[in-house]
PASEBA-1860 file (N, C-alpha, C; in nm, 3 decimals):
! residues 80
1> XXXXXXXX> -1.286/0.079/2.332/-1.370/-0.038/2.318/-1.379/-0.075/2.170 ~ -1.345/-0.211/2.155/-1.368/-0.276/1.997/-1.468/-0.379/2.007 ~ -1.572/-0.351/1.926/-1.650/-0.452/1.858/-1.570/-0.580/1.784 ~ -1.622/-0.695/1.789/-1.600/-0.807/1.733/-1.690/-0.819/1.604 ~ -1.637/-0.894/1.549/-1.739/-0.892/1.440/-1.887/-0.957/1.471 ~ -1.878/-1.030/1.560/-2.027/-1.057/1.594/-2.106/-0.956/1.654 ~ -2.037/-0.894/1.716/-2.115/-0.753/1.758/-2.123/-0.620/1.721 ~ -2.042/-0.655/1.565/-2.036/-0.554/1.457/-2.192/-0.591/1.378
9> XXXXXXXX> -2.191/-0.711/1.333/-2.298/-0.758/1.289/-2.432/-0.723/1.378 ~ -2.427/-0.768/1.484/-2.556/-0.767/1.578/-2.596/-0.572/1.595 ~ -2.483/-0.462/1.604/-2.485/-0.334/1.601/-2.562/-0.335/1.452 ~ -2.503/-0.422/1.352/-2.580/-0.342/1.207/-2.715/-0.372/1.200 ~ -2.727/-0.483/1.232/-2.866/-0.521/1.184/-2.956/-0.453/1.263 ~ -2.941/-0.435/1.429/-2.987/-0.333/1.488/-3.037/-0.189/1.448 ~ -2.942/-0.138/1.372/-2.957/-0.004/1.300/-3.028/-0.021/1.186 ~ -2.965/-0.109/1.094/-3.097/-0.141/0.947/-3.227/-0.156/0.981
17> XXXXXXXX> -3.246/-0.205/1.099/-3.375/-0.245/1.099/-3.448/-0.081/1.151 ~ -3.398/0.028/1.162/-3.425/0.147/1.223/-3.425/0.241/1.105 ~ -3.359/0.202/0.998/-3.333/0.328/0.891/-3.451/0.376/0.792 ~ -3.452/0.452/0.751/-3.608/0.499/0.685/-3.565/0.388/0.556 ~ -3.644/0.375/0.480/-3.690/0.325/0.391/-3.621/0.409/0.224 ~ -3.519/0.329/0.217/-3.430/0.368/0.063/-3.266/0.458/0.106 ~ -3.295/0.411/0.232/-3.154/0.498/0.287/-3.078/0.363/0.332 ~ -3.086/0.237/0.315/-3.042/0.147/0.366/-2.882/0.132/0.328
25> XXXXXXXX> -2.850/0.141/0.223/-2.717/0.153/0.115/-2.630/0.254/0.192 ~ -2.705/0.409/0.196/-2.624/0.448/0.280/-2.558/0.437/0.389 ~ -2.659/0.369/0.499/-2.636/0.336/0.617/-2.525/0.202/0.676 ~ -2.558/0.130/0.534/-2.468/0.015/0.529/-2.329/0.078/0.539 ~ -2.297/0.184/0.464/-2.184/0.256/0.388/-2.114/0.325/0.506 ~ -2.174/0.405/0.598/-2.096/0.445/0.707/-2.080/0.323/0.819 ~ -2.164/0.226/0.869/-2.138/0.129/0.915/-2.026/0.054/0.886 ~ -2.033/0.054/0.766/-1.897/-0.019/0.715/-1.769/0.062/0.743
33> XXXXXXXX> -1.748/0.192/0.735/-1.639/0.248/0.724/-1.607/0.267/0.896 ~ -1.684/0.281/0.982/-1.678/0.247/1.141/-1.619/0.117/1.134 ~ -1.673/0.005/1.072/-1.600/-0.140/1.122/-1.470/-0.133/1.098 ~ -1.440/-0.071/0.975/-1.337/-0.053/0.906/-1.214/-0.022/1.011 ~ -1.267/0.114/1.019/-1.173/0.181/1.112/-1.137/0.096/1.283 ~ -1.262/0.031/1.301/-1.260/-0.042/1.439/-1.111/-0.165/1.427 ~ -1.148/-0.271/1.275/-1.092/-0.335/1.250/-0.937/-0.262/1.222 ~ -0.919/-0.203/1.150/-0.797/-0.126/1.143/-0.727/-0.090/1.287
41> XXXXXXXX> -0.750/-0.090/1.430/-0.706/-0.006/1.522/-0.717/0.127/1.553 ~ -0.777/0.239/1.428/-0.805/0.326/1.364/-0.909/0.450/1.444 ~ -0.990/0.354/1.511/-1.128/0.454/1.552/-1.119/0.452/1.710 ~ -1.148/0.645/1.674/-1.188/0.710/1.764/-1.284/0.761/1.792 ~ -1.240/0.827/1.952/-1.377/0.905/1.964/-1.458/0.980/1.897 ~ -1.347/1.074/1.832/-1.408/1.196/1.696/-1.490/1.100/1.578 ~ -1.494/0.955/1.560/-1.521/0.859/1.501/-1.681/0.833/1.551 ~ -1.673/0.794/1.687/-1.840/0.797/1.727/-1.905/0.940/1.721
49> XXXXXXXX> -1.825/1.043/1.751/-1.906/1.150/1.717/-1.936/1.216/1.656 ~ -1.862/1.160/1.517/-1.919/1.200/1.381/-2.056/1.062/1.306 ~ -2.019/0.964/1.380/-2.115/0.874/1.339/-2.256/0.930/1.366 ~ -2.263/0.959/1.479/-2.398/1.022/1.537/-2.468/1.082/1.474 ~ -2.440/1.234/1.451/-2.536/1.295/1.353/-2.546/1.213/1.207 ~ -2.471/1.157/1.176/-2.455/1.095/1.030/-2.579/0.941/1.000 ~ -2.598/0.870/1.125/-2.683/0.782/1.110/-2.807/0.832/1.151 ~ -2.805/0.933/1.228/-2.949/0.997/1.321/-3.054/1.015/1.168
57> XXXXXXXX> -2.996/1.104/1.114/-3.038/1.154/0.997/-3.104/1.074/0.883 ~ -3.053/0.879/0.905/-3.090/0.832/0.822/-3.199/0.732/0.893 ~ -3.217/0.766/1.051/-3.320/0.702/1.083/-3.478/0.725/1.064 ~ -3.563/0.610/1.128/-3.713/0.661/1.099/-3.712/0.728/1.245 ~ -3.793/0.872/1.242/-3.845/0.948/1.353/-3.820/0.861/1.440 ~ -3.929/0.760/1.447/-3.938/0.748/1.575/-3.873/0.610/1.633 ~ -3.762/0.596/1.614/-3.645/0.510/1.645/-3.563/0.573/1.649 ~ -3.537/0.740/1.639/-3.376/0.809/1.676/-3.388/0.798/1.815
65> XXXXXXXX> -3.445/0.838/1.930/-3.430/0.803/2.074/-3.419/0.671/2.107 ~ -3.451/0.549/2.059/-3.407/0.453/2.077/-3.235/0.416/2.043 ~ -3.223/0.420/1.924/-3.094/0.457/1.857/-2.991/0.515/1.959 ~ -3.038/0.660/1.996/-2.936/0.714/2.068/-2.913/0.693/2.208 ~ -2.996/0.614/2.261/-2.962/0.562/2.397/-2.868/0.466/2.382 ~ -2.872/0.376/2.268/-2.736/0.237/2.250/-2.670/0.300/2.213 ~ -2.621/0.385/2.108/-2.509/0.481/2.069/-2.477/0.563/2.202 ~ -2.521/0.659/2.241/-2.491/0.691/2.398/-2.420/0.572/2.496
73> XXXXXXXX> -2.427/0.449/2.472/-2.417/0.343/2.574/-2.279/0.345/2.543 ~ -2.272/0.316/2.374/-2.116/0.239/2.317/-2.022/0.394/2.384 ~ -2.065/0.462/2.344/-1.977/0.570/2.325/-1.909/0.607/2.442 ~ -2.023/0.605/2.557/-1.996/0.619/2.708/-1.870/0.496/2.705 ~ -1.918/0.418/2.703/-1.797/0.293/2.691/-1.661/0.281/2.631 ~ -1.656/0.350/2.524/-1.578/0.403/2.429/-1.408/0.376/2.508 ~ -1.393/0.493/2.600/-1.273/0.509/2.680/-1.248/0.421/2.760 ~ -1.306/0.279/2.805/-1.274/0.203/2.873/-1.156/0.102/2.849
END
């Protein structure tokens, strides 16, 4: 499954709006390198499942279960 850029966009802003407070730069930074790879032909599964722990970490508490139910969603989707 590939994101478009509109739904690259609509995935980020989704997540920014979830990230703690001064971690935003970072979060931009792996986001970007996912589009990257999406846009490239590039990304894989080992790709969402390194994303996971990597954004979890930069969320606020209590938006990682939210978070990981749409990440759970894409990912499930992933192989389609």
């Amino acid at each position: 499954m590939r994101m478009d850029k509109q739904g690259q966009e609509m995935f980020a802003q989704f997540i920014l709006q979830r990230v703690q407070e001064g971690k935003e730069d970072e979060a931009k930074a792996v986001l970007a390198d996912n589009f990257r790879k999406q846009d490239e032909g590039s990304f894989a599964k080992d790709d969402v499942e390194g994303f996971i722990p990597k954004m979890l970490s930069l969320l606020k508490p209590d938006k990682v279960a939210e978070v990981q139910a749409v990440v759970a969603q894409f990912s499930g989707n992933f192989n389609k």
